[in-house]
C-alpha positions as CSV (number, residue, x, y, z in Angstrom):
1,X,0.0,0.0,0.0
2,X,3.1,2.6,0.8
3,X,3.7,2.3,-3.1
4,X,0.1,2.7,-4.3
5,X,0.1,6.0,-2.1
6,X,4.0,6.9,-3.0
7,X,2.6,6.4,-7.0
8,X,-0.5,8.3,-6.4
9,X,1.0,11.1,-4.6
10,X,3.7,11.8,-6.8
11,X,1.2,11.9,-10.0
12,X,2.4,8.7,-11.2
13,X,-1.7,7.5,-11.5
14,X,-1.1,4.6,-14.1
15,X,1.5,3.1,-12.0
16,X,-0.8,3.3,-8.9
17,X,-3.6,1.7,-11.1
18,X,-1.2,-0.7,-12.5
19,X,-0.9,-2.3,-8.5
20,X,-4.3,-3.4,-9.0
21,X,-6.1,-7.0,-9.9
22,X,-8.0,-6.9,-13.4
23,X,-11.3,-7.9,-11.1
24,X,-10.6,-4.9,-8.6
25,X,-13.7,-3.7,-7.2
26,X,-14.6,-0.2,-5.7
27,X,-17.3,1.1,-3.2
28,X,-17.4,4.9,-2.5
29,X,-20.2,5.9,-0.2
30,X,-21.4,9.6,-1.0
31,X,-23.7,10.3,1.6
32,X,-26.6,8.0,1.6
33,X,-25.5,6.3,-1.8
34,X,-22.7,3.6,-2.5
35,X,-21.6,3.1,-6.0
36,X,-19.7,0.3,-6.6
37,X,-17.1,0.1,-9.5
38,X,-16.0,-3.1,-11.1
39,X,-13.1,-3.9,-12.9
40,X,-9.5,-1.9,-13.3
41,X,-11.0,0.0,-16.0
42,X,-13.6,1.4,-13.9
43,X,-11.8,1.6,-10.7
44,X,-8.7,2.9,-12.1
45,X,-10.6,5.1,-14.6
46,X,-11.4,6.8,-11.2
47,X,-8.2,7.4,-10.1
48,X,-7.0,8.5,-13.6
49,X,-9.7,11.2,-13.8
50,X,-9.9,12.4,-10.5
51,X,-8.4,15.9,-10.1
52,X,-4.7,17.4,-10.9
53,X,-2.9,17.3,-7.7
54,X,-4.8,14.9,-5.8
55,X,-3.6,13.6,-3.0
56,X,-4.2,10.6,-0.6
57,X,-2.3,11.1,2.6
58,X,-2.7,7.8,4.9
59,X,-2.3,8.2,8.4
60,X,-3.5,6.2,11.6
61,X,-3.0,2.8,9.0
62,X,-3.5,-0.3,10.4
63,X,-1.6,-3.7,8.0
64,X,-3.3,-6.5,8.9
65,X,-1.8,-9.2,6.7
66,X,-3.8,-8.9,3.6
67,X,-6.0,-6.1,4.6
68,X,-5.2,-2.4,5.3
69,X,-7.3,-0.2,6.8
70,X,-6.5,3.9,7.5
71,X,-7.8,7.3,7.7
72,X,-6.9,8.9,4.3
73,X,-6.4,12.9,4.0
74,X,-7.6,13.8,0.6
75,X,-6.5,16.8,-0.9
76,X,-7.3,18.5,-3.7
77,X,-6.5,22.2,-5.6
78,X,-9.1,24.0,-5.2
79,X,-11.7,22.0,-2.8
80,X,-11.8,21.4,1.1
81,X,-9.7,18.9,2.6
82,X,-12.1,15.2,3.2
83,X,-11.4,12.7,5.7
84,X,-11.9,9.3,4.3
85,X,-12.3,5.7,6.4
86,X,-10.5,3.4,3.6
87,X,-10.2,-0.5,3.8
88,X,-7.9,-1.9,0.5
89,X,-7.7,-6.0,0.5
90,X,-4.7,-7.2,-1.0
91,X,-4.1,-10.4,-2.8
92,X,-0.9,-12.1,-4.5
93,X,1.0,-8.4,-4.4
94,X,-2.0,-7.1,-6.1
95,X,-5.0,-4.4,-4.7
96,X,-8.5,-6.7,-5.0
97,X,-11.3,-4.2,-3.0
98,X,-11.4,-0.8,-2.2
99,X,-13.5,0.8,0.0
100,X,-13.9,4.7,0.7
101,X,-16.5,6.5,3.2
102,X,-16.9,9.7,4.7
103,X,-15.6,9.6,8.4
């Protein structure tokens, strides 16, 4: 996970999206909604259009063997600061399941 966020961070997107499986799924919870995204395309389609200078800053992470849980920091030009709750499964090196929500 360090190198998905080191990737991210430093605007190095298709190398973040290339640490994920092909059958990656996504679930972002927007207030009383979830959308779930399947599929690299889709899920990394979300990463690769999200805003210039976005940033994911992890901090209180917890590695528990193939899952890793934190609070994420996102930043981005131009809008407010969000605190996410983010859970990322990882499976044979590669990111399976995300899951973003609103703390």
């Amino acid at each position: 996970m360090d190198e998905f966020f080191e990737k991210l961070n430093a605007g190095d997107r298709e190398g973040a999206v290339a640490l994920m499986d092909e059958k990656t799924e996504m679930r972002v919870h927007v207030g009383d909604s979830v959308q779930t995204l399947r599929g690299v395309d889709r899920v990394g389609g979300w990463f690769l259009r999200s805003d210039r200078g976005l940033k994911m800053i992890p901090g209180d992470a917890r590695d528990m063997g193939n899952t890793y849980e934190a609070d994420i920091l996102v930043v981005r030009p131009g809008a407010p600061s969000q605190h996410l709750d983010a859970t990322f499964r990882v499976e044979a090196g590669k990111i399976t399941s995300i899951n973003l929500a609103p703390r």
